[in-house]
N, C-alpha and C positions, 0 to 999 in steps of 0.2 A: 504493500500500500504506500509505503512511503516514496518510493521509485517513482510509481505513479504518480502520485499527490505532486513530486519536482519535476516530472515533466509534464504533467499538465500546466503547474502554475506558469512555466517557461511559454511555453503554447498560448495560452491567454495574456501575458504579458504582450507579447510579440504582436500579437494581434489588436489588443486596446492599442498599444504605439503606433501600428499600422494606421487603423481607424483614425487616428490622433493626427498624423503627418499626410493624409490623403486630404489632398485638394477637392474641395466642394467642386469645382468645374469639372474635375476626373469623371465622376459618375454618368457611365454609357458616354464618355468622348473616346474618340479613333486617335490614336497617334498617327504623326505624318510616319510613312516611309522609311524617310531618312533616319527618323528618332527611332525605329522599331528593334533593328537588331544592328549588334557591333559584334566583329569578328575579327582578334588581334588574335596571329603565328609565332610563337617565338618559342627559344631553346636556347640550350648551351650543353657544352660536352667539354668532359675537364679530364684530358688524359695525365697519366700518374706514374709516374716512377719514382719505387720502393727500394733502398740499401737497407738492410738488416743484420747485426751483427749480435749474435748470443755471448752472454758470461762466457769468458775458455776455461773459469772452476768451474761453470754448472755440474757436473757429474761429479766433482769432489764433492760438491757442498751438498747436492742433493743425496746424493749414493754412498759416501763415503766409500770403506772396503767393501762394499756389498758384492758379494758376487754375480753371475750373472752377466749379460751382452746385450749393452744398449748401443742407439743409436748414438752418434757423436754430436754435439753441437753442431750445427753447420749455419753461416751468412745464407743470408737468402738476396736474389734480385729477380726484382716485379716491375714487370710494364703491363701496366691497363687502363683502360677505360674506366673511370670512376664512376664518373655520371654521365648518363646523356638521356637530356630531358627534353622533352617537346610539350610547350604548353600551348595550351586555347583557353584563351577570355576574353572577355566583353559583356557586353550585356542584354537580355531578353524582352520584349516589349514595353521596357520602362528602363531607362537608367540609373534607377538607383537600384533593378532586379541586377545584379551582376552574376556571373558566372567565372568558377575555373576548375582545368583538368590537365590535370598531367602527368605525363606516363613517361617513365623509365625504359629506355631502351636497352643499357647497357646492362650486361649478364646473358641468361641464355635465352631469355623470354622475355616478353614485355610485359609488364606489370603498371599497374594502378597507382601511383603515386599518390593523390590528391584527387576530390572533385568534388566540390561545395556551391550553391548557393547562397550569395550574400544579398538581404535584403535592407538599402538604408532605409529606415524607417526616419528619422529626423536629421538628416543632413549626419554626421562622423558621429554625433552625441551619440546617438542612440541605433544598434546593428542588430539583426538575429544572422546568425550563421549556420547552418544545417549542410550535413553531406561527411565527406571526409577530412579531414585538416590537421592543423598543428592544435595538441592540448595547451591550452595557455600556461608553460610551465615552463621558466626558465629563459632570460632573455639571450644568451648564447644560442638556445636550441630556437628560439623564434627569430632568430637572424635567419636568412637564407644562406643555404650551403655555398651561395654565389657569391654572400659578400662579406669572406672571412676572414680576417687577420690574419692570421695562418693558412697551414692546407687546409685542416680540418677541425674539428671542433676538442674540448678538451676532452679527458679521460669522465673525469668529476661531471659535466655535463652529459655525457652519452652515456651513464649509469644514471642517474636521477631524471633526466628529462626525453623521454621515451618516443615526443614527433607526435607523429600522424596516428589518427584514432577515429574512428567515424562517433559523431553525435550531433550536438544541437550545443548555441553558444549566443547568450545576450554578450553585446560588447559595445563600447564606445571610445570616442577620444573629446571628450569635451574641452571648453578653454586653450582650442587651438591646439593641441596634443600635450596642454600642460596635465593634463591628469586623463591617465588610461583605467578604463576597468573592464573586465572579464571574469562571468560567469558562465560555465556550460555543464552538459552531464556527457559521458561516452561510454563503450563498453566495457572498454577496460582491458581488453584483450589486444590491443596492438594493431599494429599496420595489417589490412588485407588479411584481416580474421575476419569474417561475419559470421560470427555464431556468438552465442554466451555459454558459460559454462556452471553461470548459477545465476541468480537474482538480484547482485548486488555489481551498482552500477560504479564506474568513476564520477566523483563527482571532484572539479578542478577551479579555484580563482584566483586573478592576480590583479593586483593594485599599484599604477605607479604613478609617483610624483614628478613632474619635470620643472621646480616655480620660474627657471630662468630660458625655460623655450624646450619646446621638442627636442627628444634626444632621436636619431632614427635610428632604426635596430639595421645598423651597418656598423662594421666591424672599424675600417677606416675613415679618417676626417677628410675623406678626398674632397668635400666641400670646404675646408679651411676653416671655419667660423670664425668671425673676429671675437663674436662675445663669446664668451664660458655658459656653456650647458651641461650640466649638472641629471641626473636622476638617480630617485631610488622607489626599489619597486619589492614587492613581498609575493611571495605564491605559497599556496595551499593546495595540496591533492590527498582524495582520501577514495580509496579502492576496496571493496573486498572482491578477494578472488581466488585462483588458485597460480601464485605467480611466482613464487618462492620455493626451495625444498625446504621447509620448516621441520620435518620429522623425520630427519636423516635420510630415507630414502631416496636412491637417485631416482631421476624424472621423475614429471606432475603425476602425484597422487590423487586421485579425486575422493570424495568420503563414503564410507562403504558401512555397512549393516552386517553382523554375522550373526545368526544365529543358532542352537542347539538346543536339547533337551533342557537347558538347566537353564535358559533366557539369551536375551541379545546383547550385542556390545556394539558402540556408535565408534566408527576412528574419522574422523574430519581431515583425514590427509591432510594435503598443503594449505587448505583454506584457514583462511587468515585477512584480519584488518590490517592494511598496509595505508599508512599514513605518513606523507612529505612535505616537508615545507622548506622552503629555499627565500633566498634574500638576496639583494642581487644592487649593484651601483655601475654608472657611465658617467663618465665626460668627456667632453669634446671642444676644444680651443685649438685657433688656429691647425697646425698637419697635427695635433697629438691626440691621440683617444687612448682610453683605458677603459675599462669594466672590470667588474668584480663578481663573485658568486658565491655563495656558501649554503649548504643542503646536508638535508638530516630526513633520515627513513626509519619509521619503526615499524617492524613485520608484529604483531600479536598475533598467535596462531588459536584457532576456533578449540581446539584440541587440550583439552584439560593435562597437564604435565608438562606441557613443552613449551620450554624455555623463548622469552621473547627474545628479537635481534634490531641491533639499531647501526645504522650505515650513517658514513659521515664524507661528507670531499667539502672541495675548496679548487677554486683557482682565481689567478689574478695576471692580469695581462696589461703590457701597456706598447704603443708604435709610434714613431713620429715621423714623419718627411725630414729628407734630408736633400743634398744637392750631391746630383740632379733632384731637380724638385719630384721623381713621378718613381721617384723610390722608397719604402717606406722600410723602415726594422723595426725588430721589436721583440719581447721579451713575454713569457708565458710561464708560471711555474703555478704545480698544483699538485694537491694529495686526495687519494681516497682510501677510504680504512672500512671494507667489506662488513665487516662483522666488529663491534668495539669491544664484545665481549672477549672474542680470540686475539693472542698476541701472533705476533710475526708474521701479518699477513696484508701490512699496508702498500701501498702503490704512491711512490714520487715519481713527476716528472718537472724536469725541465728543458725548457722549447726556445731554443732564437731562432727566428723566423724573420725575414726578407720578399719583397714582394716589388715587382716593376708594374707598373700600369701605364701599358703602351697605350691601351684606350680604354681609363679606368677599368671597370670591371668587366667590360664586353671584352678586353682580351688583354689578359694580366699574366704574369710565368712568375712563382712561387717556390719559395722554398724552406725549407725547415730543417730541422734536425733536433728528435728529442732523447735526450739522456733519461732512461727507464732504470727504476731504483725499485725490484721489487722485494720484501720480508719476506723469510719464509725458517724454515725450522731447519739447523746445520747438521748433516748427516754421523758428521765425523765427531760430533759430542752426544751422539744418539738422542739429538732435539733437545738437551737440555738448555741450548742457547739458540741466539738466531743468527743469520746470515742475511746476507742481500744477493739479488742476481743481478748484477748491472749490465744493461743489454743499451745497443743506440740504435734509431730509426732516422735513415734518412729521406727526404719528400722531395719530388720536386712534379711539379702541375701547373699544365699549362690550360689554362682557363679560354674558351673561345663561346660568343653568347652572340645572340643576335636579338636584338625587342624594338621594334615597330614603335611609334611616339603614342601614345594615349590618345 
């Protein structure tokens, strides 16, 4: 009922604003022609290449004298196709109905990226969003993969802030984009799942302050700002599902019923209330941007005995221009700590990163390198202590986009 009861009130909400923003002349008028539909082509394709180099004690520190024949570390080198996305939007017999869809070419099949309508109901203030999309979590992960400081996004963000989800989403940008808000519900189950696996839905909001102007969820200042733009913004997600191993058991458990002569027993496998909140800062003056992030998850599992789990990351990033003007560098360092209950099991990284913008972000060549700090239990004290496996990743991505004017 509850489920219910929030996406009904959403559904009615959406619809009094409708009602509310609908021109009295609207009723039974024809759109001209021209005003009826809009139809923008555009893509980008960001080919990749990977240097990889492992710990050369990995097998000391994992294995110690263990006996037995393993594999030997080895480097690894990757050339691929990252992404290659082709979007369509515009809009359907009203301009403020908008539409988008976008599909991933790159891999072996083409798959479903995105595909939502947006309906302005009062000019930016007031939006409903329905179809597939980004969950409003985490302003790293609601940057586009196009316009990233680095190659790619951090560690800390692509564990806590999970993309694309099909549902339904009130959203606004009132006072000019000094203040963002976002409320929606989704299933909870991730990209290009459609099914549920139980009753309880995501439900996700995020709040942000800008007092000194729009910050845009772009990674570089390639606009320059002369004034200082400032934000900070807060997100909230609360899921029940089956999304975690909570009961040792590898792979998703679902909950199961046994019974015998002597009565029944309930085990709730992996289900569990999963709840996240993250917090998050940008500025932007003249060529410098910075952002910040910080997130915390707690798994409570449905299942009477077992132990709750709370995950924790961070990162913090900063770039400036430099001469030549249309180069920018910049500096990324971050931690995440899986489990706080378990020792020796956290993840550091740190990332310099470099980037040319031949024609800003329609066609940029990137590059990166991050030194990987991972905990883990040292073989050769039989885990009585820890170790690190320090591994380095090198990036380099050449960004090519094409988009048609608005």
């Amino acid at each position: 009922m509850k489920t219910l009861s929030l996406r009904a009130a959403l559904a009615l909400a959406a619809l009094a604003l409708a009602a509310a923003a609908r021109p009295a002349s609207a009723a039974g008028s024809t759109p001209a022609p021209a005003d009826t539909f809009k139809l923008r082509v555009s893509g980008r394709v960001q080919t990749l290449y990977q240097y990889s180099t492992p710990d050369a004690q990995a097998d000391a520190k994992l294995h110690g004298d263990a006996a037995g024949t393993r594999a030997r570390p080895q480097a690894t080198s990757l050339l691929r196709i990252r992404r290659g996305r082709l979007v369509l939007d515009g809009f359907a017999y009203d301009p403020r109905l908008e539409y988008n869809v976008q599909l991933e070419l790159a891999g072996q099949s083409v798959s479903l990226k995105r595909a939502f309508v947006n309906w302005r109901l009062h000019g930016a203030d007031a939006q409903v969003r329905a179809g597939k999309f980004k969950v409003p979590f985490g302003r790293q992960q609601l940057t586009s993969s196009a316009q990233q400081q680095a190659v790619d996004r951090s560690l800390a963000s692509d564990e806590f802030a999970r993309g694309d989800d099909d549902g339904v989403m009130l959203w606004g940008l009132p006072a000019g984009g000094r203040l963002e808000w976002y409320a929606g519900v989704f299933n909870g189950e991730g990209n290009n799942r459609n099914s549920q696996q139980d009753a309880f839905d995501q439900y996700a909001a995020r709040v942000v302050v800008s007092p000194l102007g729009a910050v845009p969820y772009t990674g570089p200042a390639l606009d320059r700002p002369r004034r200082l733009a400032v934000s900070l913004g807060l997100n909230a997600n609360l899921n029940g599902g089956w999304l975690y191993d909570v009961n040792g058991v590898s792979g998703v458990q679902s909950p199961t019923r046994t019974c015998t002569a002597s009565g029944c027993t309930e085990d709730h496998g992996d289900d569990a209330r999963v709840t996240s909140v993250g917090v998050d800062a940008a500025l932007r003056w003249r060529g410098v941007s910075a952002s910040a992030e910080r997130f915390r998850r707690t798994v409570d599992p449905r299942q009477a005995g077992l132990a709750r789990r709370e995950a924790r990351g961070w990162y913090a990033q900063a770039g400036a221009f430099a001469i030549p003007a249309r180069l920018e560098a910049g500096l990324r360092v971050g931690g995440l700590d899986p489990d706080a209950a378990r020792g020796m099991d956290r993840v550091r990284e740190v990332t310099p990163f470099a980037t040319w913008y031949v024609h800003g972000h329609d066609l940029k060549l990137q590059a990166d390198y991050t030194f990987l700090s991972t905990e883990t239990a040292d073989a050769r004290t039989g885990g009585a202590s820890g170790t690190r496996l320090d591994e380095g990743r090198l990036r380099v991505q050449l960004q090519l986009q094409f988009q048609p004017p608005r």
